[in-house]
C-alpha positions as CSV (number, residue, x, y, z in Angstrom):
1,X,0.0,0.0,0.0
2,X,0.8,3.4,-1.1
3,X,-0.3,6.6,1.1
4,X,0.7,9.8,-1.1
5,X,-0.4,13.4,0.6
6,X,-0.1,17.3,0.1
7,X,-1.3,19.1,2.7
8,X,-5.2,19.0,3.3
9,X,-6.3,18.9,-0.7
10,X,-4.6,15.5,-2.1
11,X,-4.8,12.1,-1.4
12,X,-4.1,9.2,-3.1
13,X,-3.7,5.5,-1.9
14,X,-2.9,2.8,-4.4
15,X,-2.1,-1.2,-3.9
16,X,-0.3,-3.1,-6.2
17,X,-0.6,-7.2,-7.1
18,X,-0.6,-9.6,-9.1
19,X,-1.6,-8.5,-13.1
20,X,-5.0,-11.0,-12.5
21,X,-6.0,-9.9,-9.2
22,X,-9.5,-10.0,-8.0
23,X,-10.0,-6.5,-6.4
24,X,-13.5,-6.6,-6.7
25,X,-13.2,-6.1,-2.5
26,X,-13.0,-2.9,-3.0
27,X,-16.9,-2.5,-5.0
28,X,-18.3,-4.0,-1.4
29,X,-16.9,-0.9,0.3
30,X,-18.7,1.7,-2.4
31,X,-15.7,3.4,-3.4
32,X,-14.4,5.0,-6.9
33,X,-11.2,3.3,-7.7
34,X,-9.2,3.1,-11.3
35,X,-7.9,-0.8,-12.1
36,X,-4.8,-0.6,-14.2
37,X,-2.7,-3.6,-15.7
38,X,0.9,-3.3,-16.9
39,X,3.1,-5.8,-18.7
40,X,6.5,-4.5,-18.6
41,X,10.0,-6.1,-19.8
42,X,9.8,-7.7,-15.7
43,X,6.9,-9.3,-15.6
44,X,2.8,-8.3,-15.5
45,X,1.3,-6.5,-12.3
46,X,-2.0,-4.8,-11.6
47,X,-2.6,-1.8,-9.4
48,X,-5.9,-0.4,-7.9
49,X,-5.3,3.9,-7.4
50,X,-7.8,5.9,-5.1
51,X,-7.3,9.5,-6.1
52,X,-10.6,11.0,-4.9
53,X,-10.5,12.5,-1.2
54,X,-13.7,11.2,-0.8
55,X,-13.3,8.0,-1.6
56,X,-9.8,7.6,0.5
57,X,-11.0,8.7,3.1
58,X,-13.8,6.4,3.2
59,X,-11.3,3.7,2.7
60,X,-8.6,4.2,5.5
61,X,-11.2,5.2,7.7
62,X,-13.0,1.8,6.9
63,X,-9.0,-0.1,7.2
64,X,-8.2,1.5,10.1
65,X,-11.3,1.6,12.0
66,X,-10.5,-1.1,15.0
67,X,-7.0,-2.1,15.3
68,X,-4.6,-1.4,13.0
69,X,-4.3,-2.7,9.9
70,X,-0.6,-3.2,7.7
71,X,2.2,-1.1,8.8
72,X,3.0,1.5,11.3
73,X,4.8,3.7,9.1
74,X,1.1,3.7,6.9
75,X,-0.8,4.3,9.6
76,X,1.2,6.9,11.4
77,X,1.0,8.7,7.8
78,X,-2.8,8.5,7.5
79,X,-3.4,9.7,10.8
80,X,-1.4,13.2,10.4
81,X,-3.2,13.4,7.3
82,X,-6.5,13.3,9.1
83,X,-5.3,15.6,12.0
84,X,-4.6,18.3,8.5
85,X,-8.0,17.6,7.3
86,X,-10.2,17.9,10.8
């Protein structure tokens, strides 16, 4: 997982996988995401991007509500983004 911020007007979180990953998860959660594949010179992956504030907030509120979820270093990102935004 990807957490990219500027301030209280960007936000962008983006997971990458395998190039024929499922992430229909993320249609359960109501969310507006982007699906891209790539075949590259390396290999094939696939990558999910959540550009709209909206929509990641929704999302890392919905990860992070309860105990934490991944890495500290993601979640100690997210929540000074969400001490900018409040």
């Amino acid at each position: 997982m990807s957490i990219s911020c500027d301030g209280r007007n960007y936000i962008r979180v983006r997971f990458s996988g395998t190039y024929d990953y499922d992430w229909s998860f993320f249609n359960l959660i109501d969310i507006d995401y982007k699906c891209y594949r790539y075949i590259t010179k390396q290999g094939r992956y696939s990558q999910i991007t959540i550009s709209k504030q909206k929509d990641a907030i929704k999302f890392m509120n919905f990860i992070y509500s309860g105990s934490k979820f991944g890495l500290s270093r993601k979640y100690d990102k997210w929540i000074n983004y969400e001490k900018k935004i409040k």
